[in-house]
C-alpha positions as semicolon CSV with decimal commas, in nm:
position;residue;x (nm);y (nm);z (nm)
1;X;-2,497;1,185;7,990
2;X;-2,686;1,346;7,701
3;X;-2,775;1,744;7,676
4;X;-2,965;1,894;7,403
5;X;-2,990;2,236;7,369
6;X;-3,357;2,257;7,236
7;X;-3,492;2,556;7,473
8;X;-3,659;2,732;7,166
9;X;-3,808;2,555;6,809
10;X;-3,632;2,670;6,501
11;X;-3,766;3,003;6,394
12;X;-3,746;2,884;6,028
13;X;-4,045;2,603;5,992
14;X;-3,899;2,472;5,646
15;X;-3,592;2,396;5,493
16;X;-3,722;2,631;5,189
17;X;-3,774;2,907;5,424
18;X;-3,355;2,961;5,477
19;X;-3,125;3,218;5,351
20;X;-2,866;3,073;5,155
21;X;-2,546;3,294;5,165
22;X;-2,590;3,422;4,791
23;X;-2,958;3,498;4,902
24;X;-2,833;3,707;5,139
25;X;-2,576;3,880;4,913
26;X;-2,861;3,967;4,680
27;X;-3,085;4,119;4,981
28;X;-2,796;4,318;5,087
29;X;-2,696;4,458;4,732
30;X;-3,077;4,573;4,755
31;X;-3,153;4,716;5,077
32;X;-2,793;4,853;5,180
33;X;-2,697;4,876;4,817
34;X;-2,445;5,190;4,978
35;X;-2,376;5,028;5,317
36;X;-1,979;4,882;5,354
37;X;-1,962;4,525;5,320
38;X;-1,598;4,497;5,324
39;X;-1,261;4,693;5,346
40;X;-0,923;4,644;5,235
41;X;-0,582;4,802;5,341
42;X;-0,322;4,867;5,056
43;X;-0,055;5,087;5,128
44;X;-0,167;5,215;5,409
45;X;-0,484;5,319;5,298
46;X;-0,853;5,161;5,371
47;X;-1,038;5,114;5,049
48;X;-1,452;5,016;5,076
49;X;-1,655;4,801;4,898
50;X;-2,062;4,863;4,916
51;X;-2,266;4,553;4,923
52;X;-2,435;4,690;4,586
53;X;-2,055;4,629;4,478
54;X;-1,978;4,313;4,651
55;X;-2,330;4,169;4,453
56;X;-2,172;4,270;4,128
57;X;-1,856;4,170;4,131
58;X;-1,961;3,823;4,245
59;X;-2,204;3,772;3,958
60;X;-1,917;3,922;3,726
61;X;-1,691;3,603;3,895
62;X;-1,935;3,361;3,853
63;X;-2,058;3,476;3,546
64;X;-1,713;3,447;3,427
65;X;-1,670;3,083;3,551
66;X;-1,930;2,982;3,352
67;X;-1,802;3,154;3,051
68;X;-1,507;2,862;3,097
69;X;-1,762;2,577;3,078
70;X;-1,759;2,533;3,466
71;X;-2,101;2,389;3,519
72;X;-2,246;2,365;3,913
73;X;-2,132;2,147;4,147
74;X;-1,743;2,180;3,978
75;X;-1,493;2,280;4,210
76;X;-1,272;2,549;4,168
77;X;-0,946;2,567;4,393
78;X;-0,865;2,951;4,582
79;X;-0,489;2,964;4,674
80;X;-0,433;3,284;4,814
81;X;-0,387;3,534;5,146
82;X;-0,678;3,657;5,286
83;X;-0,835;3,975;5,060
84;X;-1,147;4,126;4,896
85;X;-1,107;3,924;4,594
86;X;-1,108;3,518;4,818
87;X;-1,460;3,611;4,892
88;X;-1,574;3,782;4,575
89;X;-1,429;3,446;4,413
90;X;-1,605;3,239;4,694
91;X;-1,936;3,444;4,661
92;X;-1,966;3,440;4,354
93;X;-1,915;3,074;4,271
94;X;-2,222;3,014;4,495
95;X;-2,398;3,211;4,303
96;X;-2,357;2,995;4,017
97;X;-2,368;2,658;4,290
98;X;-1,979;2,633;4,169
99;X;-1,831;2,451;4,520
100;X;-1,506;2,648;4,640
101;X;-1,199;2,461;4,768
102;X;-0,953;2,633;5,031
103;X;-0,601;2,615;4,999
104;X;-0,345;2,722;5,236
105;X;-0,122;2,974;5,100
106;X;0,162;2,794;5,299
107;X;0,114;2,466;5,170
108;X;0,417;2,298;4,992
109;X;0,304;2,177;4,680
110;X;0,285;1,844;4,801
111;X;0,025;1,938;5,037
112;X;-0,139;2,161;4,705
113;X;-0,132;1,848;4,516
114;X;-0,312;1,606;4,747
115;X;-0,571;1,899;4,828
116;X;-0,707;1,942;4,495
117;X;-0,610;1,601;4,353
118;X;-0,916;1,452;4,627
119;X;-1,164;1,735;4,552
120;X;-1,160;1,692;4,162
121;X;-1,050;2,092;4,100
122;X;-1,066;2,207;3,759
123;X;-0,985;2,588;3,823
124;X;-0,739;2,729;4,086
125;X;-0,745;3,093;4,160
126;X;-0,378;3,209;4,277
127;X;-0,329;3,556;4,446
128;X;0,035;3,581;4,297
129;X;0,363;3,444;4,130
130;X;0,445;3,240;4,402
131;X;0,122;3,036;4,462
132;X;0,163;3,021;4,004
133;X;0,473;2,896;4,071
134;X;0,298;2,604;4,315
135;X;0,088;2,496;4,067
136;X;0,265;2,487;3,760
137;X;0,530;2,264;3,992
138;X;0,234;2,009;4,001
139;X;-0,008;2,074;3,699
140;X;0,078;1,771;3,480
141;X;-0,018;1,591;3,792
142;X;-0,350;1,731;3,783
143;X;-0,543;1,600;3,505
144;X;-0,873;1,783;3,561
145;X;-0,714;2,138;3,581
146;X;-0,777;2,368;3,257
147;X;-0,729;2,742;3,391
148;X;-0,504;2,893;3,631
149;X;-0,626;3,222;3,735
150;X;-0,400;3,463;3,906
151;X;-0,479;3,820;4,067
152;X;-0,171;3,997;4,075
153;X;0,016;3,985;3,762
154;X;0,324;4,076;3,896
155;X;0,653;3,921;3,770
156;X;0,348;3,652;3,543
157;X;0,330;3,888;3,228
158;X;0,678;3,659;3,101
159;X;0,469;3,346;3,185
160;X;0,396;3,111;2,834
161;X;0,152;2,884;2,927
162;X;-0,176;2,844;2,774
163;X;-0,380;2,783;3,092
164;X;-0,255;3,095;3,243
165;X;-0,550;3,368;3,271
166;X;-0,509;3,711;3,466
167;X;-0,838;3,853;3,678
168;X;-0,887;4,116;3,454
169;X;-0,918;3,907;3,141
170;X;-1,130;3,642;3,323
171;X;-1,352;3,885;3,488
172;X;-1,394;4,045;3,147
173;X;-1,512;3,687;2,985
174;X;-1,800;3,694;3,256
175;X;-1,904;4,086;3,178
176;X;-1,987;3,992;2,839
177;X;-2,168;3,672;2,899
178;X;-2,394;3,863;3,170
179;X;-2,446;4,124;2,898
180;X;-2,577;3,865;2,645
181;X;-2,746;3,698;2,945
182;X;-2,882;3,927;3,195
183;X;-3,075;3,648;3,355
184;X;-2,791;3,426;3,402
185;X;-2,774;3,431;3,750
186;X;-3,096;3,462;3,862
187;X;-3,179;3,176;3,664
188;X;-2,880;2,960;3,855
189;X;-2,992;3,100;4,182
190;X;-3,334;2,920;4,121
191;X;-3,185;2,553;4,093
192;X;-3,039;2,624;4,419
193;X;-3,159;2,411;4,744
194;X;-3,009;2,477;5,126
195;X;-2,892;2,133;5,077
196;X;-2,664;2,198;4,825
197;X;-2,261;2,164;4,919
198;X;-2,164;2,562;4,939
199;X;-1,766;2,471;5,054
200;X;-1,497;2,204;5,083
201;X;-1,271;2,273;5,399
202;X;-0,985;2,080;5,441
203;X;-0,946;1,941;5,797
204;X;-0,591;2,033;5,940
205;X;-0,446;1,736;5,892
206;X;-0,236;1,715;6,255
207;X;-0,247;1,309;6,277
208;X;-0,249;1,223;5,877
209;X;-0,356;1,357;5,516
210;X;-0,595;1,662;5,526
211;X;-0,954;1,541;5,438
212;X;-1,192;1,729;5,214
213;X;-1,541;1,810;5,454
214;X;-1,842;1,905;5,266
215;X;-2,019;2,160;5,476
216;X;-2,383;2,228;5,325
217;X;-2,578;2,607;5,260
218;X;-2,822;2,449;5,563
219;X;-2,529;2,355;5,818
220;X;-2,403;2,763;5,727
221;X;-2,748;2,902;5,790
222;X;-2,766;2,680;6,093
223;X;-2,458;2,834;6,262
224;X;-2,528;3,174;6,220
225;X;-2,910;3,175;6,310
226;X;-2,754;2,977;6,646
227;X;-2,470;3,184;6,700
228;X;-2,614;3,501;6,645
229;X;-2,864;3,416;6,937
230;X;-2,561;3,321;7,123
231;X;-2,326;3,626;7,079
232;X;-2,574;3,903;6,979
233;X;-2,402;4,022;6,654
234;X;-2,511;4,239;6,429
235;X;-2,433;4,493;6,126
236;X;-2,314;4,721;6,292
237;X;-2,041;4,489;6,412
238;X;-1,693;4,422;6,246
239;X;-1,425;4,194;6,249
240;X;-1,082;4,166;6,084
241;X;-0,992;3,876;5,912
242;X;-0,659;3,708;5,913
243;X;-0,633;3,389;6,009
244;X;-0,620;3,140;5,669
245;X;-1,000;3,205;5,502
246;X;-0,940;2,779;5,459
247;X;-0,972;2,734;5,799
248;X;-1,318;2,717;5,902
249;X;-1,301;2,920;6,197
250;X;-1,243;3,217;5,973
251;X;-1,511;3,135;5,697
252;X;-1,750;3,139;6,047
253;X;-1,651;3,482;6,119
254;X;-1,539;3,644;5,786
255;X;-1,793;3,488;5,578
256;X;-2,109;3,260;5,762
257;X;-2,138;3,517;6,074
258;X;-2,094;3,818;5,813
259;X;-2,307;3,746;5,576
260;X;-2,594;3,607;5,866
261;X;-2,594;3,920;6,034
262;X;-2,463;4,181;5,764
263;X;-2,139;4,307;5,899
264;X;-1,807;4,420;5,763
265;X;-1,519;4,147;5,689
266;X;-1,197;4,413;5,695
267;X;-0,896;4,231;5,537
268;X;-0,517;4,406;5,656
269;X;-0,227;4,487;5,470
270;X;-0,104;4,193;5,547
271;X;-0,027;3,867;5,872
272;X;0,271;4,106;5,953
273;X;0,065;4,400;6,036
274;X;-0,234;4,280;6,219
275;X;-0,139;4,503;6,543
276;X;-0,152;4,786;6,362
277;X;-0,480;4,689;6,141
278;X;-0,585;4,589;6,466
279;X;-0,601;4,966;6,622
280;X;-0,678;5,089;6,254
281;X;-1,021;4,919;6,266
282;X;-1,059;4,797;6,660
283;X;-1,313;4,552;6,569
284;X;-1,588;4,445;6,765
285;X;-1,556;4,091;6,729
286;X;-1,249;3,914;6,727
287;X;-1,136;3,542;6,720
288;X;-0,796;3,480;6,837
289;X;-0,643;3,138;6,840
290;X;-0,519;3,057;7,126
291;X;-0,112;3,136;6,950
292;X;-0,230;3,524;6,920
293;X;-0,384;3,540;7,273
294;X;-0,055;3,386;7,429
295;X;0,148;3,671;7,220
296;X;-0,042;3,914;7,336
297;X;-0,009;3,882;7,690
298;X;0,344;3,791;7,667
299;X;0,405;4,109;7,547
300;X;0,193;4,317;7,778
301;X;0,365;4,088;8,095
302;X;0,674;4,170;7,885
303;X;0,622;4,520;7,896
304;X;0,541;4,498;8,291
305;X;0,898;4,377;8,327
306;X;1,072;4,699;8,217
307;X;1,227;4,933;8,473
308;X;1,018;5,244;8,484
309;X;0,729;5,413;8,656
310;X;0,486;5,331;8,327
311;X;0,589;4,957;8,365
312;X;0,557;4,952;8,747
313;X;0,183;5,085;8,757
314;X;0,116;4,861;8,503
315;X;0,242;4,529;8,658
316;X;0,044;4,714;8,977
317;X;-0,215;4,698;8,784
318;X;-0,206;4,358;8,641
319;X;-0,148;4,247;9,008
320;X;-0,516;4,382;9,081
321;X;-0,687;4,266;8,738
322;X;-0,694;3,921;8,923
323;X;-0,972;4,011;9,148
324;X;-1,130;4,102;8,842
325;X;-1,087;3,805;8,622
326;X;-1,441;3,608;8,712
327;X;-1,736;3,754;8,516
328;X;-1,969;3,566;8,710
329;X;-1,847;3,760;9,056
330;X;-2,078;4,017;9,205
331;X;-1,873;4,202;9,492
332;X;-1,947;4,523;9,694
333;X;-1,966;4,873;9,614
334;X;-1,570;4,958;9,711
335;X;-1,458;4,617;9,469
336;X;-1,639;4,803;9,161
337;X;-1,473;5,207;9,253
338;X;-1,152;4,975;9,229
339;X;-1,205;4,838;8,938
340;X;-1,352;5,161;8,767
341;X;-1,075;5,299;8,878
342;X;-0,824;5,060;8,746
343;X;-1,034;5,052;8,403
344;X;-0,944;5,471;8,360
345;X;-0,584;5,477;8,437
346;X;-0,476;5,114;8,300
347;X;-0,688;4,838;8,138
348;X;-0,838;5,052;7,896
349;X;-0,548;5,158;7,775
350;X;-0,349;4,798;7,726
351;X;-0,676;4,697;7,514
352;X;-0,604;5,033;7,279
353;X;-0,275;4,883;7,270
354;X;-0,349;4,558;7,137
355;X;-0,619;4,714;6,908
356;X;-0,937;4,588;7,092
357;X;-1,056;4,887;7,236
358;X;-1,390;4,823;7,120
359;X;-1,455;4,440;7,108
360;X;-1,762;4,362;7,294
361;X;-1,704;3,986;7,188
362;X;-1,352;3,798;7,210
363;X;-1,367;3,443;7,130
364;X;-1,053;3,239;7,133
365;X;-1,117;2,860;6,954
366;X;-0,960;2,622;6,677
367;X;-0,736;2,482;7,010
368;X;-0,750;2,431;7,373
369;X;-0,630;2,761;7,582
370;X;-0,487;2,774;7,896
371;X;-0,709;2,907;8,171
372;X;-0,429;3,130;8,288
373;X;-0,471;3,321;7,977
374;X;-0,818;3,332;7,963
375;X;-0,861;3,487;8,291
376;X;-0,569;3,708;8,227
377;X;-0,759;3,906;7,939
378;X;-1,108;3,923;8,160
379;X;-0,928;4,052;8,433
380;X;-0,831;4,296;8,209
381;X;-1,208;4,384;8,115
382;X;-1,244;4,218;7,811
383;X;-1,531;3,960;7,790
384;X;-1,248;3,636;7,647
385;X;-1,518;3,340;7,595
386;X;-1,332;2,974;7,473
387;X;-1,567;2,806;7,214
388;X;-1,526;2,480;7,077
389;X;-1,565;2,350;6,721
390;X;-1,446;2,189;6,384
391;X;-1,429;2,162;6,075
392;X;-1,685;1,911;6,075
393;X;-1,923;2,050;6,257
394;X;-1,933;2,348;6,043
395;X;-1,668;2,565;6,283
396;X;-1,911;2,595;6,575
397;X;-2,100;2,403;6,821
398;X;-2,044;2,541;7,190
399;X;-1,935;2,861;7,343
400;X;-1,890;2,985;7,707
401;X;-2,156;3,247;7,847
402;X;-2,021;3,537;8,050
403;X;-2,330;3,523;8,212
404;X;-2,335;3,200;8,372
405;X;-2,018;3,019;8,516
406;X;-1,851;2,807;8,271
407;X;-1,450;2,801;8,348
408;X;-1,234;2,531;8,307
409;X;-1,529;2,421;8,014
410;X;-1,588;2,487;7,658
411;X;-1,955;2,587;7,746
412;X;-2,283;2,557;7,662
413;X;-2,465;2,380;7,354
414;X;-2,559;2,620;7,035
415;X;-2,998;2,590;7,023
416;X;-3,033;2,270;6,853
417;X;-2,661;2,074;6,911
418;X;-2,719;1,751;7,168
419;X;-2,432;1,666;7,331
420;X;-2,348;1,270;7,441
421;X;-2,011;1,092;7,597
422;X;-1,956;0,755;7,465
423;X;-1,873;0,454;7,653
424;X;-1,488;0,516;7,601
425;X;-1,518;0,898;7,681
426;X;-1,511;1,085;7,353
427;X;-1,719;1,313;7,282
428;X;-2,054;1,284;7,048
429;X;-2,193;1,534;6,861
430;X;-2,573;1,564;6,737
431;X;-2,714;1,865;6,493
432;X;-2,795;2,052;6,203
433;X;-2,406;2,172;6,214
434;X;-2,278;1,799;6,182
435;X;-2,146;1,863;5,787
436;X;-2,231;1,644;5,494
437;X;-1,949;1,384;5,480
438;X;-1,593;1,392;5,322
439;X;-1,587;1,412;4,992
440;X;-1,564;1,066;4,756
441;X;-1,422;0,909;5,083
442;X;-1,751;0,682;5,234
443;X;-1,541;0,455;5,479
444;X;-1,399;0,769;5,650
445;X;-1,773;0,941;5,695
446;X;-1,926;0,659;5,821
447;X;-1,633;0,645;6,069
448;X;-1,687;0,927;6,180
449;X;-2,117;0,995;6,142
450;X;-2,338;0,697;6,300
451;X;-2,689;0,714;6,342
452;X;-2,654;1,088;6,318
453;X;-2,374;1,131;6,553
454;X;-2,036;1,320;6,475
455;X;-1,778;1,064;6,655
456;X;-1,523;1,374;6,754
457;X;-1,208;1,225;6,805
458;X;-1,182;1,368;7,157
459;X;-1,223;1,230;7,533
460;X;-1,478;1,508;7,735
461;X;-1,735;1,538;8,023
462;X;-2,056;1,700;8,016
463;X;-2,130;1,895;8,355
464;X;-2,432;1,876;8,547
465;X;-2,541;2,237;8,372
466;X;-2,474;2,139;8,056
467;X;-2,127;2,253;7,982
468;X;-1,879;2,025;7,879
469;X;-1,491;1,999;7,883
470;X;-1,267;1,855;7,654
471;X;-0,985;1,650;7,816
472;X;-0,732;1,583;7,504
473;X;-0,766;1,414;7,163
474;X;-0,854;1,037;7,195
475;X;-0,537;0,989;6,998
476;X;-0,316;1,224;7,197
477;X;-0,362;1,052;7,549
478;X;-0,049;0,918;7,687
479;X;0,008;0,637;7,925
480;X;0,343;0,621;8,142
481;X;0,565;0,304;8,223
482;X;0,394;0,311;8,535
483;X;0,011;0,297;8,378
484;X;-0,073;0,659;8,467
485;X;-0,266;0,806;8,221
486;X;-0,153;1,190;8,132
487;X;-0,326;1,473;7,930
488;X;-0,066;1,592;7,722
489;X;-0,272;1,957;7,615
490;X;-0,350;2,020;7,986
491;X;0,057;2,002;8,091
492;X;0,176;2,172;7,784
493;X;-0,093;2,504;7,801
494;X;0,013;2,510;8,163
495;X;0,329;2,591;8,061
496;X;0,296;2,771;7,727
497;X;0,170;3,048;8,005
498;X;0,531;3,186;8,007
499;X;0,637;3,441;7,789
500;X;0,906;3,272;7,684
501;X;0,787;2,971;7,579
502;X;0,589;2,924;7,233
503;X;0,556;2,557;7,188
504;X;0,602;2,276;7,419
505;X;0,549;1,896;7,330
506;X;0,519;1,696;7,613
507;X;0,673;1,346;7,577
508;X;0,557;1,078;7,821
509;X;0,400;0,779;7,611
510;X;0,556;0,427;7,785
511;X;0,824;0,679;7,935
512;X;0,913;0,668;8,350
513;X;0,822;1,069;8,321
514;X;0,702;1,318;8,167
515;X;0,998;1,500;7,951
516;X;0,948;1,780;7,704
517;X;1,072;1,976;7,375
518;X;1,052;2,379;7,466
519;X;1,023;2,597;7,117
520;X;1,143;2,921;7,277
521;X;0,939;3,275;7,194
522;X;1,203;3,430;6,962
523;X;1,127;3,819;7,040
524;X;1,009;3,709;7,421
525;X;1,350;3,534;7,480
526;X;1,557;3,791;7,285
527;X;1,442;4,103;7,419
528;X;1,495;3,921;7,796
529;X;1,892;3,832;7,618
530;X;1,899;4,222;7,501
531;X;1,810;4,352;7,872
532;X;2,014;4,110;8,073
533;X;2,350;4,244;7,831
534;X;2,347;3,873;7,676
535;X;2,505;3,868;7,327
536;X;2,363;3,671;7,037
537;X;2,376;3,655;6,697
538;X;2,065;3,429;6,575
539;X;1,824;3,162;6,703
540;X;2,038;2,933;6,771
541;X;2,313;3,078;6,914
542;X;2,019;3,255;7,136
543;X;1,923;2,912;7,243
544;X;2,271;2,726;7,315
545;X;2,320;2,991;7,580
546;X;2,343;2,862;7,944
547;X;2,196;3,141;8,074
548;X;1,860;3,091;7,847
549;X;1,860;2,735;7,919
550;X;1,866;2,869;8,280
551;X;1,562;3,110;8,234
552;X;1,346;2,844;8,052
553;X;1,442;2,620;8,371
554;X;1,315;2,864;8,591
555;X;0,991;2,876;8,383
556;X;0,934;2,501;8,399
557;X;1,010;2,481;8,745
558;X;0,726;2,786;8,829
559;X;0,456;2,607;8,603
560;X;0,561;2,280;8,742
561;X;0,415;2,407;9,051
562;X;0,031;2,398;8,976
563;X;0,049;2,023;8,850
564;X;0,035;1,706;8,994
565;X;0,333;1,518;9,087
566;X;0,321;1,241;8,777
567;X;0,254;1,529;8,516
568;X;0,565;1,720;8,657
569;X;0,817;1,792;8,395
570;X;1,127;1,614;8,463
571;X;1,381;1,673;8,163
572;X;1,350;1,907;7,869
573;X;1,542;2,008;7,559
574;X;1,508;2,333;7,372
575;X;1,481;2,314;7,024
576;X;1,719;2,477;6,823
577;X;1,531;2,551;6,545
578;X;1,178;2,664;6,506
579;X;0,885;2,417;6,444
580;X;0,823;2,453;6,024
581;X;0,524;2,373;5,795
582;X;0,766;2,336;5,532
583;X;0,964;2,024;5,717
584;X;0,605;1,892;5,784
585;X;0,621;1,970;6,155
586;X;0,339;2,179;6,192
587;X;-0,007;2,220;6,017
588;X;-0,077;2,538;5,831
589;X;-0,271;2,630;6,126
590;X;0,081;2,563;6,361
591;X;-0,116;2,233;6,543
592;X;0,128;1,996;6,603
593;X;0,232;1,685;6,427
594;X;0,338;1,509;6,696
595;X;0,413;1,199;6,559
596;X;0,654;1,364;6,266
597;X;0,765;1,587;6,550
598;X;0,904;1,275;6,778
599;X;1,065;1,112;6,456
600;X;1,245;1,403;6,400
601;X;1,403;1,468;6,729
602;X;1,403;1,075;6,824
603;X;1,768;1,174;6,940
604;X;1,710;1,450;7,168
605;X;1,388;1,276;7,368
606;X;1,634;0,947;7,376
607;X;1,908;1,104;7,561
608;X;1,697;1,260;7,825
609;X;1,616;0,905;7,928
610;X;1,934;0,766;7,888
């Protein structure tokens, strides 16, 4: 089957006719010159930054890069946690058509090295010492790099090197350039086309090396003029942005959506306080991987647990969200006083709790999510839509509609995307969001782009309305000793439903049954330890306990329920440590490596099938 979204034309009848981000930056500075464009939270205080602001200190950046000799089309490196000055450095290198490349601020410097070794970096900006410290581990490795540039100059000012540069000093290098050239980037902005490369994302690397995808100023403009029509944002809308600004689910909503529409990007103190950033700004648009949705409602289901009257009307409560969790069902007149009334004493106040008082649109993507989850939140009353996308086509390409039924899919088309299942089952993809290629690596983008189509990697089905579902990765699809094949992301979100269980990785490939390796929730599992007067003294000792071996049993055993008999887990063995980017287990985004993950704990699978 083939669907093609193509209800309306374009309403931009040239290529010429499209906003490029730094286009947009410039409108902004002029007609909302006063307007808040972004916020920051240091020390517990919100600080604002006008749009009028934003457009200066961009040109001052990019200004500034040239003043190093960094012509257009370089690439400069960003290596740094999420915060005013990633998209001042990313905004204002399109300004100048400099091409930004992402780093993870996790990344071992292995991972650094291969990153900007296959994107040809001269520059990397570093947020502090420790990311410095990354670099200079690798630099004589990296024969194109002449600057380091570093923002906080904490525990540097001892540094001797001579391609060490603070912000200050670098940002004063492009003040006096654009005095002696006031022009300067106005005259840069004119050699710019919506063809040009604006960003390098690095794909997230779960099955091998990370590869560098070029994603075009037209495949940006193309995602927000089709989300927008999608999701309805606008400027008065907001989000907070914390997941990695590398990942291209958060340059969608922190940077492509925000800068289409003209919204505020809020950046927290930091990862560890996004709850409380959370209720700080309540934004009204939020995107959630499916790791933060699963925390949240293992702590409200945690909370439900706890002896006392609050805890009892709330699991009352969550008890009668379920009649409440389709948003396509129209009921009678006593089914909405119910839930009106539920809304005032309860499910209002759980989504102050988690910060999301006000979000009017909840998207959860980057990875498959349980349908448990998903119609835990709506039953709650908040509008949870699953979206699909990646980094190749641009971070976007489907969503769900809460106004026609979608569950169990990833939705509908964006305007514009066709849609196509190939003769093995994966999943093709056809549109002005497909991105440009991977950078100096041909063989790998015609594998992956024929005849316009964006080969996905994953087995689907389109639906008879249009929506499709996504099965598992092509890759990822295991088949038992006795030939049945098994979805490994379907049996292992099934059970990542419990609060007490973060990661599962179901093991079943030329196996006589499905067997799996539980990653308990630390705070789930020892708060549950802490109530039931169960002494422990760290994660491991937590997890050699019987009686958490027999709670996890329990778990599997309740899940196991709502599958089929051959995806039933059999055996499983807790892990007694917890899944690490450093030891290569994990992506920077916490996907999987499955194959590093089964070499690693070859012993443990082995000896459930001894």
């Amino acid at each position: 089957m083939n669907i093609t979204n193509q209800r309306k034309k374009n309403n931009v009848n040239s290529i010429a006719e499209m906003k490029t981000l730094p286009r947009l930056l410039q409108i902004y500075a002029k007609t909302r010159p006063r307007e808040v464009a972004i916020r920051q939270k240091r020390f517990g205080i919100w600080n604002e930054v006008t749009w009028e602001e934003y457009e200066r200190e961009a040109s001052r950046l990019g200004s500034a890069l040239l003043n190093l000799g960094i012509k257009k089309f370089d690439k400069v490196g960003i290596l740094s946690e999420n915060r005013k000055e990633w998209l001042i450095a990313e905004l204002g290198m399109h300004l100048v058509g400099v091409i930004p490349v992402g780093v993870y601020p996790t990344s071992p410097s292995n991972e650094i090295l291969h990153i900007l070794l296959s994107t040809d970096v001269n520059i990397v900006i570093c947020e502090d010492q420790e990311q410095v410290d990354k670099i200079l581990e690798i630099e004589n490795k990296l024969p194109l790099l002449n600057k380091i540039i570093y923002i906080d100059n904490r525990g540097l000012n001892s540094y001797n090197n001579i391609k060490l540069l603070s912000w200050s000093q670098f940002l004063e290098g492009g003040i006096k350039k654009l005095n002696n050239e006031p022009e300067l980037i106005l005259n840069c902005m004119k050699n710019h086309t919506p063809e040009d490369i604006a960003l390098i994302v690095p794909t997230s690397g779960s099955t091998g090396p990370p590869k560098p995808a070029m994603i075009s100023f037209k495949n940006i403009y193309f995602i927000g003029n089709a989300s927008e029509k999608v999701i309805k944002k606008g400027k008065k809308d907001n989000v907070l942005s914390y997941l990695p600004l590398c990942h291209v689910a958060e340059q969608l909503f922190s940077v492509f959506n925000a800068m289409h529409s003209g919204y505020t990007a809020n950046f927290g103190e930091s990862i560890r306080t996004i709850q409380q950033d959370l209720r700080d700004i309540a934004p009204t648009i939020f995107l959630g991987v499916p790791r933060i949705w699963e925390k949240m409602q293992s702590d409200i289901l945690i909370q439900s647990k706890k002896k006392n009257l609050q805890s009892f009307v709330l699991r009352e409560a969550l008890k009668a969200s379920k009649k409440f969790n389709d948003p396509w069902k129209r009921s009678n007149l006593i089914f909405f006083i119910e839930k009106f009334l539920w809304e005032m004493i309860i499910f209002r106040h759980v989504r102050n709790g988690v910060g999301l008082t006000k979000c009017r649109i909840a998207i959860s993507g980057a990875a498959p999510i349980s349908q448990e989850t998903l119609k835990f939140f709506r039953g709650l009353g908040m509008p949870l839509m699953e979206g699909f996308g990646m980094t190749e086509t641009s971070g976007a390409c489907t969503i769900q509609s809460l106004d026609k039924a979608s569950e169990g899919s990833i939705g509908f088309p964006f305007e514009g995307v066709s849609l196509k299942i190939a003769d093995d089952g994966e999943l093709l993809i056809k549109g002005d969001c497909v991105f440009e290629g991977y950078y100096n690596d041909p063989k790998s983008t015609q594998d992956s782009i024929r005849d316009g189509w964006l080969y996905t990697g994953d087995i689907a089905e389109i639906f008879s309305d249009g929506s499709a579902s996504i099965i598992d990765r092509k890759k990822d699809i295991v088949i038992t000793s006795a030939g049945k094949n098994l979805s490994p992301s379907v049996i292992e979100n099934t059970v990542k439903v419990s609060p007490y269980i973060k990661e599962c990785i179901l093991i079943a490939d030329r196996r006589r049954f499905p067997s799996a390796l539980i990653q308990i929730d630390f705070d789930a599992v020892a708060n549950w330890a802490e109530s039931n007067s169960i002494p422990y003294t760290n994660f491991k000792n937590l997890v050699e306990r019987q009686e958490v071996f027999s709670l996890i049993s329990k778990e599997i055993e309740k899940y196991n329920n709502s599958l089929a008999n051959v995806e039933k887990i059999k055996k499983f063995i807790l892990l007694k440590k917890e899944l690490d980017h450093d030891d290569g287990e994990v992506t920077a985004t916490m996907k999987v490596r499955r194959s590093k993950i089964e070499r690693a704990f070859s012993l443990e699978i082995n000896s459930m099938y001894s």
